[in-house]
C-alpha angles and dihedrals in degrees: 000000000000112000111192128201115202124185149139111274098284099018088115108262105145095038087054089043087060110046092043084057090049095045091045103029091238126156106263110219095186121194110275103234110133081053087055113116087184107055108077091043100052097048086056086054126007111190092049094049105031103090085048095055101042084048084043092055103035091061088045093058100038096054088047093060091054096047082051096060095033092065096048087220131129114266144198115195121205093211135356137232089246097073104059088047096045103034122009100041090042093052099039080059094044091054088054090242087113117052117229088250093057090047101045089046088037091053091040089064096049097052083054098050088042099047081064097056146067123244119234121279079221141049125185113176110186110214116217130172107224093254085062088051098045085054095054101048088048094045092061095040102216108185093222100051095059084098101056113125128220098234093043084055085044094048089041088053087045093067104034083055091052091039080050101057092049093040104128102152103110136317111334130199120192119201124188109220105186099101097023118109099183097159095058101018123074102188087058091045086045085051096053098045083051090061090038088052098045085049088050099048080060098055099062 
């Protein structure tokens, strides 16, 4: 089985990842973000570096999926291949920091690559307002985030909302994570396994 967590950058996603891995006994694929030898340099500056950090992703991504069904095991992914093709290439491209011609040949690629792989049995997209976010990203003080502004993170929420409400890949569970502490707060935590159990029941 292949579980799935989708979010905006500091909604959550790999602290969630992680004690869901722990609850269920699940193999954690985290983001692979301290690996990352684009990172740094795009968000120094964004138009040089973005078509080789959304490659650079894509093919991390890709290659993760396959790893996920090759061990027959059951899976939680911090991140999917979706969202860089639905919301951070597209608005990378929107923002005019990636050309027409790196999109177009970008989001070839990925309808290929998609077109090979299966989608998740479970979606959990974790809801989060910008201040949330804000507070999140500030809360785990990556150097390279610093930098982060608050209408690229609003413009960022505004397309995973619109991808959302046309997901129909597979099962999708949406948690709203404004008022959720899950990392500090059992009773939340507790609230979400509850909604994870009751998707899953319906999966076998």
């Amino acid at each position: 089985m292949h579980i799935a967590i989708a979010g905006n950058i500091g909604s959550g996603k790999t602290t969630l990842t992680g004690l869901l891995s722990k609850h269920y006994k699940w193999d954690a694929h985290y983001e692979d973000v301290d690996e990352n030898p684009y990172l740094n340099d795009f968000y120094n500056d964004m138009q040089r570096w973005s078509f080789n950090l959304q490659i650079y992703f894509l093919n991390s991504r890709f290659s993760q999926i396959l790893n996920i069904h090759k061990s027959g095991k059951t899976v939680i992914q911090d991140r999917t291949i979706y969202e860089d093709a639905h919301i951070f290439a597209p608005n990378l491209h929107a923002m005019g920091l990636l050309s027409s011609r790196d999109f177009d040949n970008y989001f070839d690629l990925f309808t290929l690559m998609s077109s090979l792989i299966q989608p998740p049995d479970l979606l959990i997209y974790l809801r989060a307002e910008v201040p949330t976010l804000v507070s999140q990203i500030q809360k785990r003080g990556r150097d390279y985030e610093n930098s982060i502004r608050l209408d690229y993170l609003k413009r960022l929420n505004e397309r995973y909302e619109a991808w959302i409400s046309k997901y129909d890949l597979g099962k999708l569970l949406i948690i709203e994570v404004d008022n959720l502490n899950f990392s500090e707060r059992n009773q939340d935590l507790s609230s979400i396994i509850n909604k994870i159990d009751a998707e899953i029941h319906g999966l076998f």
